[in-house]
KEKERO-855760 format. One record per residue (C-alpha): residue number from 1; residue in one letter; x negated, y negated, z. Coordinates in steps of 0.25 Angstrom, whole numbers. Layout:
% residues N
{pt NUM,"a",{X,Y,Z}}
...
% end
This chain:
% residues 200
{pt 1,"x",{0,0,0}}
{pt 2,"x",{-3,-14,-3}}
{pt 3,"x",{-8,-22,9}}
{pt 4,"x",{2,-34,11}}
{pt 5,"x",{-5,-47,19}}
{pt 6,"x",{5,-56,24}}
{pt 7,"x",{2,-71,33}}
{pt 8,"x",{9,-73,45}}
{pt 9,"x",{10,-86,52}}
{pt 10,"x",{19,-96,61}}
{pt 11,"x",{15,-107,70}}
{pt 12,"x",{12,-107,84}}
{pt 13,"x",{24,-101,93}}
{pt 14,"x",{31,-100,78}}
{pt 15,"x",{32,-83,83}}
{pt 16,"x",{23,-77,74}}
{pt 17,"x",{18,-66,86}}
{pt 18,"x",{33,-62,86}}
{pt 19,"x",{31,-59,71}}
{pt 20,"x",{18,-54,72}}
{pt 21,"x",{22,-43,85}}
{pt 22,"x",{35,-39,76}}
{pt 23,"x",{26,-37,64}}
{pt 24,"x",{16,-28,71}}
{pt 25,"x",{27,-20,77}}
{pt 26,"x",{32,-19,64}}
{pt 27,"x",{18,-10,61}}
{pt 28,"x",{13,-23,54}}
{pt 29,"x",{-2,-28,56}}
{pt 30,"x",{-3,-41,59}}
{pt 31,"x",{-17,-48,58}}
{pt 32,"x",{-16,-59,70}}
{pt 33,"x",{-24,-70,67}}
{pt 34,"x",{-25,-75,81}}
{pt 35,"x",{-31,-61,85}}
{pt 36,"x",{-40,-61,76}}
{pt 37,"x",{-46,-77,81}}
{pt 38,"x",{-44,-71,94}}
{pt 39,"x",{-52,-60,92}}
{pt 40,"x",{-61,-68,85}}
{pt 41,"x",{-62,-76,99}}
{pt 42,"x",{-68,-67,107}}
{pt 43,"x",{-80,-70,115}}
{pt 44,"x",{-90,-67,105}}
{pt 45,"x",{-82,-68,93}}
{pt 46,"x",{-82,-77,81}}
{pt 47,"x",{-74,-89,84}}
{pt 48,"x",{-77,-87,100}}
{pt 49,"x",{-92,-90,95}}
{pt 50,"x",{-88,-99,85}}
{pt 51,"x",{-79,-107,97}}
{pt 52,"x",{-89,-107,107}}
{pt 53,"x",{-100,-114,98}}
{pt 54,"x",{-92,-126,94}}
{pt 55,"x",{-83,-128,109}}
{pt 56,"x",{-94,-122,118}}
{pt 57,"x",{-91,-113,132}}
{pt 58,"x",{-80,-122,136}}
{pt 59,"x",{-69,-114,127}}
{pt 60,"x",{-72,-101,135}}
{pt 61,"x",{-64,-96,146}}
{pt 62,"x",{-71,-91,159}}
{pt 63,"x",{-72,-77,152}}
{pt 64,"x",{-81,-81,140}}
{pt 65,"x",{-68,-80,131}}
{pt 66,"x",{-62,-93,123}}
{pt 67,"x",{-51,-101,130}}
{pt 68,"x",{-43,-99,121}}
{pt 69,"x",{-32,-111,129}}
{pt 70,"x",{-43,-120,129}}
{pt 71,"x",{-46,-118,114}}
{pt 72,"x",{-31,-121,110}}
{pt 73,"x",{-30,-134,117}}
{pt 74,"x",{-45,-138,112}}
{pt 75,"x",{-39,-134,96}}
{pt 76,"x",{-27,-138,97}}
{pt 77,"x",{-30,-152,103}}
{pt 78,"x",{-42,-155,95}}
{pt 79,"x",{-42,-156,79}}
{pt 80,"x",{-56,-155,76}}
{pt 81,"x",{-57,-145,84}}
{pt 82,"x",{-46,-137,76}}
{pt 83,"x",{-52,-141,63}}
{pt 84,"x",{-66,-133,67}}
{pt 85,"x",{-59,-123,73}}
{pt 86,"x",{-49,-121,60}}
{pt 87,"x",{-63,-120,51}}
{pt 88,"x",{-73,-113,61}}
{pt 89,"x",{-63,-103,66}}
{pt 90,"x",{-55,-102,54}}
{pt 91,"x",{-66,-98,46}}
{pt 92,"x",{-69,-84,56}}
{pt 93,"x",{-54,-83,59}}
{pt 94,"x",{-52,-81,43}}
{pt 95,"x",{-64,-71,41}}
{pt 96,"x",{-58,-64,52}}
{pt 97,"x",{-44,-64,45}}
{pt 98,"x",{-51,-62,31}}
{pt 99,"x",{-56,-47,36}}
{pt 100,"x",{-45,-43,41}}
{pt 101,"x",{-36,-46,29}}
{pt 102,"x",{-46,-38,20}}
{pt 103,"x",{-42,-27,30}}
{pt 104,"x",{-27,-32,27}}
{pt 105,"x",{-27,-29,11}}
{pt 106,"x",{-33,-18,13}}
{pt 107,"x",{-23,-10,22}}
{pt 108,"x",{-12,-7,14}}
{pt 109,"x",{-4,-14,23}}
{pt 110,"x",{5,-26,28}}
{pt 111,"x",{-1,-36,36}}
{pt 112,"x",{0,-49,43}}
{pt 113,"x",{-9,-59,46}}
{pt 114,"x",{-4,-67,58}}
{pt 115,"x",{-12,-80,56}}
{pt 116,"x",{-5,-93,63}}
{pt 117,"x",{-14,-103,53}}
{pt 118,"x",{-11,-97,41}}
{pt 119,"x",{-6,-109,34}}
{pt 120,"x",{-16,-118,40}}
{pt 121,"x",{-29,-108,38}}
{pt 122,"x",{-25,-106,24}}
{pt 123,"x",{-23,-91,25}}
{pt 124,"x",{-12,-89,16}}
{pt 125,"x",{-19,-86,4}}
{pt 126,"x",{-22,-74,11}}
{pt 127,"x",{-8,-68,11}}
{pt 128,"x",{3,-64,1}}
{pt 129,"x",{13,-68,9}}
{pt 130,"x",{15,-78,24}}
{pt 131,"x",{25,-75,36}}
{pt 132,"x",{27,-89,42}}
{pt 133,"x",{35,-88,56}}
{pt 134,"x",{42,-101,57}}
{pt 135,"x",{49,-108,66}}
{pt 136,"x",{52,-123,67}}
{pt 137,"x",{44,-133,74}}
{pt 138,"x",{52,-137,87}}
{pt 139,"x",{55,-119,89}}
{pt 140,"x",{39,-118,88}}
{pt 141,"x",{36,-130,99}}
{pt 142,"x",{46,-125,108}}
{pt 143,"x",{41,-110,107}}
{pt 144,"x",{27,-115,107}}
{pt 145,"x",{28,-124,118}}
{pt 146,"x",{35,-112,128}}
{pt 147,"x",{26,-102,124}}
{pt 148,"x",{13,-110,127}}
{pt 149,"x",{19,-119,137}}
{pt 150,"x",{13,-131,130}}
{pt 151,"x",{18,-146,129}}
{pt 152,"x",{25,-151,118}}
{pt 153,"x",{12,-159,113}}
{pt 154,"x",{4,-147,115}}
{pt 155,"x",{14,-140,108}}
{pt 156,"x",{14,-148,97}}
{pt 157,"x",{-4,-149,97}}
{pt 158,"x",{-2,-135,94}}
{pt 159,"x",{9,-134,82}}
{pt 160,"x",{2,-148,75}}
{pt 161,"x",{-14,-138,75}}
{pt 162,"x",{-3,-129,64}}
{pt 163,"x",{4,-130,53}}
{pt 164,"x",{19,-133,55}}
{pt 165,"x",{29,-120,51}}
{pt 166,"x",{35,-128,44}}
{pt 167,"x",{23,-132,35}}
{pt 168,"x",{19,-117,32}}
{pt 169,"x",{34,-113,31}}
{pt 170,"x",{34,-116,15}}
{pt 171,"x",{19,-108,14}}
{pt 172,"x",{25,-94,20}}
{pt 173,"x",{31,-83,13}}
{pt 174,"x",{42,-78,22}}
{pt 175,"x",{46,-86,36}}
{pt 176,"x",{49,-79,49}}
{pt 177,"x",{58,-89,55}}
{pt 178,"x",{56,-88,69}}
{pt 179,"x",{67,-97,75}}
{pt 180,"x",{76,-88,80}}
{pt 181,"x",{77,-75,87}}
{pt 182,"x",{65,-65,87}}
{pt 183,"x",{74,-54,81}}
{pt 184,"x",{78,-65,71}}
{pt 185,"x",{63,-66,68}}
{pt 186,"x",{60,-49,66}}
{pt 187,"x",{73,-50,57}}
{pt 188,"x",{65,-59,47}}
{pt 189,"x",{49,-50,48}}
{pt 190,"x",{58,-37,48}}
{pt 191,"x",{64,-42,33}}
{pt 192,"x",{50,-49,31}}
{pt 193,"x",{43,-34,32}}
{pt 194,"x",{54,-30,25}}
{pt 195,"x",{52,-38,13}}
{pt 196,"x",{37,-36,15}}
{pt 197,"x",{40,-20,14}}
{pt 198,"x",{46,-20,0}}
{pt 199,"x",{37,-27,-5}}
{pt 200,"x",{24,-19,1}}
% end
């Protein structure tokens, strides 16, 4: 069988770990981009090295291990610091990605890349189609600002360091609107996989 490679993105508190757990569950395998940075992270890795030579031993934890808290409110406050980060750590992060799409073609199998700055990293070339989960700016401040019992303003830091949804919405192939109930949602990925099943 023809491998089938297939973008999936959102936004922050957009859902897109709901998708992603259904997915897997579904016996799909989903490549999280996220897991792979994190990975990438760890004491002694890549972007750990890389992190610690530009913002020193201040960024580590008592443990030796990145504050990963402290290295959110650095990025998302600071725009130069964002810009370095998007091209130094972009650059790993991608050959990182790059190696295990070559493992992707050539499984014979469907598989999702997970990757929240598709859009903005310019990785849709890569794929034949893109999943965007969607939903509309005030449902994503309120969710994100529960879930990370964050200010409005901090809140709002965080969405402006992304793309709106509603900017990549006309770039995806097939939206997962998330607005409503979770079974609302599995509804849409069951007739998405489908869809995706006739065609494979």
């Amino acid at each position: 069988m023809k491998s089938k490679i297939i973008g999936l993105t959102g936004g922050i508190a957009s859902g897109k770990s709901q998708v992603t757990h259904y997915l897997r569950q579904q016996g799909y395998k989903v490549v999280d981009a996220d897991q792979v940075v994190h990975e990438l992270q760890l004491p002694g890795g890549p972007l750990y090295q890389l992190l610690v030579g530009y913002l020193g031993d201040e960024i580590l934890d008592k443990t030796g291990s990145l504050n990963r808290t402290l290295l959110a409110q650095r990025f998302f406050s600071d725009v130069d610091l964002r810009a370095w980060s998007t091209r130094e750590q972009g650059r790993v992060i991608r050959e990182a990605l790059a190696a295990e799409l070559e493992q992707a073609q050539r499984s014979g199998q469907v598989v999702f890349f997970d990757i929240p700055l598709l859009f903005e990293e310019e990785y849709d070339g890569w794929f034949e189609s893109i999943w965007l989960v969607y939903v509309d700016e005030t449902t994503q401040l309120k969710r994100l600002m529960r879930r990370n019992a964050l200010s409005e303003l901090e809140a709002r830091k965080r969405l402006v360091s992304q793309w709106s949804l509603a900017q990549k919405r006309p770039l995806a192939s097939f939206i997962l609107d998330n607005r409503g109930h979770l079974e609302q949602l599995y509804q849409q990925i069951d007739q998405a996989l489908s869809d995706l099943r006739k065609d494979v």
